[in-house]
C-alpha positions as CSV (number, residue, x, y, z in Angstrom):
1,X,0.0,0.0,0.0
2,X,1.3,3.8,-1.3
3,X,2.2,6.1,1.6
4,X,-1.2,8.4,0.6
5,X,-3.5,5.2,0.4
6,X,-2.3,4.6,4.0
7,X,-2.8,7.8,5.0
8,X,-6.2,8.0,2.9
9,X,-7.1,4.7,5.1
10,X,-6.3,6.5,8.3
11,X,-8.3,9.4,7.4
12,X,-11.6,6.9,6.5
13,X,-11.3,5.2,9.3
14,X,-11.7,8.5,12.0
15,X,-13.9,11.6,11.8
16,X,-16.7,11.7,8.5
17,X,-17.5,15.1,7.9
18,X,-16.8,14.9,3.7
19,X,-18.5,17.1,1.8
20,X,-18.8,17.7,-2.0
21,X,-17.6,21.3,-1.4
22,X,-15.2,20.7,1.3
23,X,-12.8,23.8,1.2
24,X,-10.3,22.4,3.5
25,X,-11.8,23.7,6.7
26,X,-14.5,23.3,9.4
27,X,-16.3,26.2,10.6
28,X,-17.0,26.5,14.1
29,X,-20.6,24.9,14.5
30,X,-19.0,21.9,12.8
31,X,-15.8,22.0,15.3
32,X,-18.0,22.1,18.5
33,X,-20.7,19.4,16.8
34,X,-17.8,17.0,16.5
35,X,-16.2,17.5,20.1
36,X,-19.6,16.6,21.2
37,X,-20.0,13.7,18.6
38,X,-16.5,12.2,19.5
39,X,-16.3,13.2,22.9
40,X,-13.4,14.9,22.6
41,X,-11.2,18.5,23.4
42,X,-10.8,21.1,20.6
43,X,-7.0,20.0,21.1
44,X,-7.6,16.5,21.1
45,X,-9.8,17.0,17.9
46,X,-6.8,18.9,16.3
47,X,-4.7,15.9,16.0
48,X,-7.2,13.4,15.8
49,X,-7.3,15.4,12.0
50,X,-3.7,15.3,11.3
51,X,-4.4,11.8,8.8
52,X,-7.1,13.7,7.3
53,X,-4.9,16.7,6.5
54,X,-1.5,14.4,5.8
55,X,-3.7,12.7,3.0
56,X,-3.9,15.7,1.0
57,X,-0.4,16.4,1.0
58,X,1.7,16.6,-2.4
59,X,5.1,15.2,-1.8
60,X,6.2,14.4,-5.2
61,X,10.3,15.0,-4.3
62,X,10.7,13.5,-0.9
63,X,7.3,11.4,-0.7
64,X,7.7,12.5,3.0
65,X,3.6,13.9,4.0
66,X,2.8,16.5,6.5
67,X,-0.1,17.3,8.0
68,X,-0.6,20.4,10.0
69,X,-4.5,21.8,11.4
70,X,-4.9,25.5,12.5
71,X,-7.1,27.0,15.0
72,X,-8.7,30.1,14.4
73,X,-9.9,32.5,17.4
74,X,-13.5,32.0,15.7
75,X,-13.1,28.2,16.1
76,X,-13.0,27.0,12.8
77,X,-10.4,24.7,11.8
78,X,-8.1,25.0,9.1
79,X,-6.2,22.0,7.7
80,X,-2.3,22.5,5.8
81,X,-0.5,19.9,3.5
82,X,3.3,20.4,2.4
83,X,3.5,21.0,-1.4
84,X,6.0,20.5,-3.4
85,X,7.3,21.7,-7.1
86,X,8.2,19.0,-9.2
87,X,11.7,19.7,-11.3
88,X,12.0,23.0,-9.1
89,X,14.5,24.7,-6.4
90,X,13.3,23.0,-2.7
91,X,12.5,26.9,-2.0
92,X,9.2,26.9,-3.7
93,X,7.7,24.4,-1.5
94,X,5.0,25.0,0.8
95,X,5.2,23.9,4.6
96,X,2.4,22.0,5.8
97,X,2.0,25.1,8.7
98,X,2.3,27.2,5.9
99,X,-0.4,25.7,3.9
100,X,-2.6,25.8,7.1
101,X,-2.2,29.4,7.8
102,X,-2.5,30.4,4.4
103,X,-6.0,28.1,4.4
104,X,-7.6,30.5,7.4
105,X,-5.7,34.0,6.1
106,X,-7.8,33.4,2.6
107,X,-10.8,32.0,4.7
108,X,-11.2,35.6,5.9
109,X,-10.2,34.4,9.6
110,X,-9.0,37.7,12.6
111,X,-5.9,35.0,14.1
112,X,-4.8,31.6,15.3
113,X,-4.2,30.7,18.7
114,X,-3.3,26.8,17.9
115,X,-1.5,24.5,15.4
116,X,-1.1,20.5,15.5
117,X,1.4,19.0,13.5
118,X,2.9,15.2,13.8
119,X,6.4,16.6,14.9
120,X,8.0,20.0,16.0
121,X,7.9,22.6,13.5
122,X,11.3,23.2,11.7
123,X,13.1,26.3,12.1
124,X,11.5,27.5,8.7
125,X,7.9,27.1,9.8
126,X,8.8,28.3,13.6
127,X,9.6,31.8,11.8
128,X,7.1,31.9,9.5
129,X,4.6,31.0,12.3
130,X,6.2,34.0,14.8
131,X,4.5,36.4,12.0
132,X,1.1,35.4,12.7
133,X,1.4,35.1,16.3
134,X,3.1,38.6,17.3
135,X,3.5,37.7,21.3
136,X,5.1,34.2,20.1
137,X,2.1,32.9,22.1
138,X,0.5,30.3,19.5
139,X,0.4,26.7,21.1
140,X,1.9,24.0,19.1
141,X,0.2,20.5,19.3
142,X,2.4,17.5,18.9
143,X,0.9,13.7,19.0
144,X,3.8,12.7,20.9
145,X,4.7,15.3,23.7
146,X,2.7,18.1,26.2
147,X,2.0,21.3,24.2
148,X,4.3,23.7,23.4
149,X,4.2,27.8,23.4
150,X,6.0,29.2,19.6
151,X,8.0,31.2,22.7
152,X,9.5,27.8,23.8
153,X,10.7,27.0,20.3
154,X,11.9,30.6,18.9
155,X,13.6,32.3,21.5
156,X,14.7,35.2,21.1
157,X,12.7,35.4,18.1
158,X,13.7,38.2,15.1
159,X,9.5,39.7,14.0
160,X,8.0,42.7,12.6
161,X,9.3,44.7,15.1
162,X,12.5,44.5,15.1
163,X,12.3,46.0,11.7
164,X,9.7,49.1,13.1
165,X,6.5,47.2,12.8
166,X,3.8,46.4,15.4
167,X,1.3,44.1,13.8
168,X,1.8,40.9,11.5
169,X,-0.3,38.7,9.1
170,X,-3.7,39.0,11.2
171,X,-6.3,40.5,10.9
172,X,-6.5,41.2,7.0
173,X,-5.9,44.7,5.9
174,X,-7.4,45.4,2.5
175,X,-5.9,47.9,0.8
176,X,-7.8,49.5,-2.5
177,X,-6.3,48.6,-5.6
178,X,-7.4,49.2,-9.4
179,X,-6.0,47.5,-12.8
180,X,-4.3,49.7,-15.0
181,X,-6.9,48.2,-17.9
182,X,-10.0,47.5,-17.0
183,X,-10.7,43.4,-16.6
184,X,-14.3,42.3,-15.8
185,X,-13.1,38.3,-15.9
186,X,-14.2,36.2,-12.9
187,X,-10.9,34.9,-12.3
188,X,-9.0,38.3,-12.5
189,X,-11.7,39.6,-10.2
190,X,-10.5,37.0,-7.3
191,X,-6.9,37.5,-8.1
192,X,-7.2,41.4,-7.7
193,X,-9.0,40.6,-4.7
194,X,-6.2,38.0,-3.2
195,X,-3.6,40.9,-3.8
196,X,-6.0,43.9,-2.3
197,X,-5.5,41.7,0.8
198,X,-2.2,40.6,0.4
199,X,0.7,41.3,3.8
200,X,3.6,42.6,2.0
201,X,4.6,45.5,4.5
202,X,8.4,44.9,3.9
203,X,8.7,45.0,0.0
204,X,5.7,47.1,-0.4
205,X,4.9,44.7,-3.3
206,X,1.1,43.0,-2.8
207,X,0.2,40.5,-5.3
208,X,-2.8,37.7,-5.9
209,X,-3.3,35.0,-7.5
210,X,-6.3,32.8,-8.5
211,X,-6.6,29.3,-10.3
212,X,-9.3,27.6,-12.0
213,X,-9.8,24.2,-12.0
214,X,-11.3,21.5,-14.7
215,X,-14.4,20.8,-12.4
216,X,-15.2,24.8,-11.8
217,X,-13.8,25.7,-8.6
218,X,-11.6,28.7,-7.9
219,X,-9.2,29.2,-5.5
220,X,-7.3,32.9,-4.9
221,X,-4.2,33.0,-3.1
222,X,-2.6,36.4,-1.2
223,X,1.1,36.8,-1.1
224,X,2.6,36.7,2.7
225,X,5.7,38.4,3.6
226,X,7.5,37.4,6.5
227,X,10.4,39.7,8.5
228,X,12.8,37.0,7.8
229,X,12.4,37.2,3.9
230,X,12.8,33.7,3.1
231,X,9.8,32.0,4.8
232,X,7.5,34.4,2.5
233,X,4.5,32.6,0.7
234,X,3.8,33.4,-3.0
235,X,0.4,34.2,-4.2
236,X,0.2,31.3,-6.1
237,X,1.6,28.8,-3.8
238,X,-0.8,30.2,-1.2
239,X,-3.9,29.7,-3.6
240,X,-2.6,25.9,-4.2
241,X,-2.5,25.7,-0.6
242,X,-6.6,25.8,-0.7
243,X,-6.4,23.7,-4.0
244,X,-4.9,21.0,-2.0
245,X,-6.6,21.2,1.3
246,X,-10.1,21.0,-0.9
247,X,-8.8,17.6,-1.8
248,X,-8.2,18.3,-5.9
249,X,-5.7,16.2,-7.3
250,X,-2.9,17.3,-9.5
251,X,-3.2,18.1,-12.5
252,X,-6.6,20.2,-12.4
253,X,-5.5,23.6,-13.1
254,X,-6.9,24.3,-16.6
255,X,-6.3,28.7,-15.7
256,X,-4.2,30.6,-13.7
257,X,-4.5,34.7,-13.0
258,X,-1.4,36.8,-10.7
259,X,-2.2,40.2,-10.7
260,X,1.2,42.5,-9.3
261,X,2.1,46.3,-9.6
262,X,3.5,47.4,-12.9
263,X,6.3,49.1,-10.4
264,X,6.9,46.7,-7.8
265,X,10.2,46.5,-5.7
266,X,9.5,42.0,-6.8
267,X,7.4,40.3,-9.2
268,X,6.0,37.4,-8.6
269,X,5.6,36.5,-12.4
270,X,8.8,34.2,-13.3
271,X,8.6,31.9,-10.0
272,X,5.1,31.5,-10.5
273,X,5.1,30.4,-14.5
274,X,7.5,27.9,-12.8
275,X,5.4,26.6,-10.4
276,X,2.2,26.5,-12.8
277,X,4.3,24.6,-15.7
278,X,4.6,22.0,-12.6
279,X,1.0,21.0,-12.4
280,X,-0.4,22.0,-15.7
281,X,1.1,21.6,-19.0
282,X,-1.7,23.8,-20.8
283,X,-2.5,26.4,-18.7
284,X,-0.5,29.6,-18.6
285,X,-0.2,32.0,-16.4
286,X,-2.3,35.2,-16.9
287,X,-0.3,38.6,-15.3
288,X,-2.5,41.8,-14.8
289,X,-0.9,45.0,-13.1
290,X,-2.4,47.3,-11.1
């Protein structure tokens, strides 16, 4: 048996709550129903999930899955997978922490106070986490040992702050942006929308990105800056973040829309034709400025 079939079998065999138009998350009615249903913490319930979340992961590089499940102040639950880019640098991969956060920043959710994961976050994800949790006061879940504060595993931690800023990632900021041509397309619409939203305050450069898939579904992606540089997620990697949580399978991306500034300090554009050749051979990548 494969490593996902496994992991798909672990999944079936624990908590139902499939849906044709599951999006990768559980809203909070949902959570609280399923505590009660299973007898079981909000903790507990976080990595119960982790199989359910692993199962979506796309690992074609390493075949190593990760699974990672966020929880939002509102008590939703947001699930994370680790991506990777086939025949690309190891930079462009996503975290499965990543993935997660990028899952409840797109979802519209004000902050996370909890993440599970089946081991301790790497030093990558640990940074990239300190961004969203500004105090360093996130809990981090782990099957195997008591839970952890982020403060316990980034001391001394390097943040906005130390580089004159006092909020992160959370909550959304929108910020009112117009295309230099006007674009009435659905899919442009979303990916203008991903980059009104975006948290770029250190290279002043927000961008979006949406993809369309062969069954009709749409999924917009915000790019995430981090104080660290490195740990920062791409628009589009962010939108296939949601593609994988919602359980599509490779090779389902028949569009795909970034929309950047015509004067930005970065562009997105070359990493993410990159990344798109990886998972569709036919669909190019779309740039609109703003």
């Amino acid at each position: 048996m494969t490593r996902r079939a496994m992991l798909l079998a672990a999944a079936a065999g624990g908590l139902r709550f499939g849906a044709e138009d599951f999006r990768g998350q559980l809203p909070a009615s949902k959570v609280k129903a399923l505590m009660a249903s299973e007898k079981l913490s909000c903790d507990q319930l976080m990595l119960k999930l982790l199989p359910q979340a692993q199962s979506h992961a796309h690992p074609p590089i390493s075949s190593y899955f990760v699974g990672a499940v966020a929880s939002g102040i509102s008590g939703a639950l947001y699930f994370g997978q680790n991506i990777e880019i086939d025949g690309n640098p190891l930079g462009l991969a996503v975290h499965a922490e990543q993935s997660a956060i990028a899952n409840a920043y797109m979802s519209g959710e004000e902050g996370i106070n909890a993440i599970s994961v089946r081991g301790s976050p790497c030093g990558h994800c640990r940074q990239f986490l300190s961004e969203v949790s500004l105090n360093i006061s996130m809990r981090v879940l782990t099957p195997d040992r008591p839970e952890q504060k982020l403060s316990d595993l980034l001391p001394n931690a390097f943040g906005p702050k130390n580089l004159g800023f006092d909020r992160g990632v959370f909550p959304m900021v929108r910020a009112p942006l117009t295309l230099l041509s006007k674009n009435n397309d659905p899919l442009v619409k979303k990916a203008l929308d991903a980059a009104s939203q975006a948290y770029a305050p250190y290279s002043q450069s927000p961008s979006g990105a949406a993809i369309l898939t062969s069954n009709g579904k749409v999924f917009s992606g915000s790019y995430i800056e981090n104080a660290a540089f490195n740990p920062s997620l791409p628009p589009l990697q962010a939108a296939l973040a949601g593609y994988f949580a919602a359980g599509q399978a490779a090779g389902q991306i028949t569009r795909a829309a970034l929309v950047e500034g015509q004067k930005s300090k970065i562009s997105q554009h070359m990493t993410s034709q990159a990344t798109l050749a990886a998972f569709s051979s036919s669909a190019k990548l779309e740039r609109f400025v703003f």
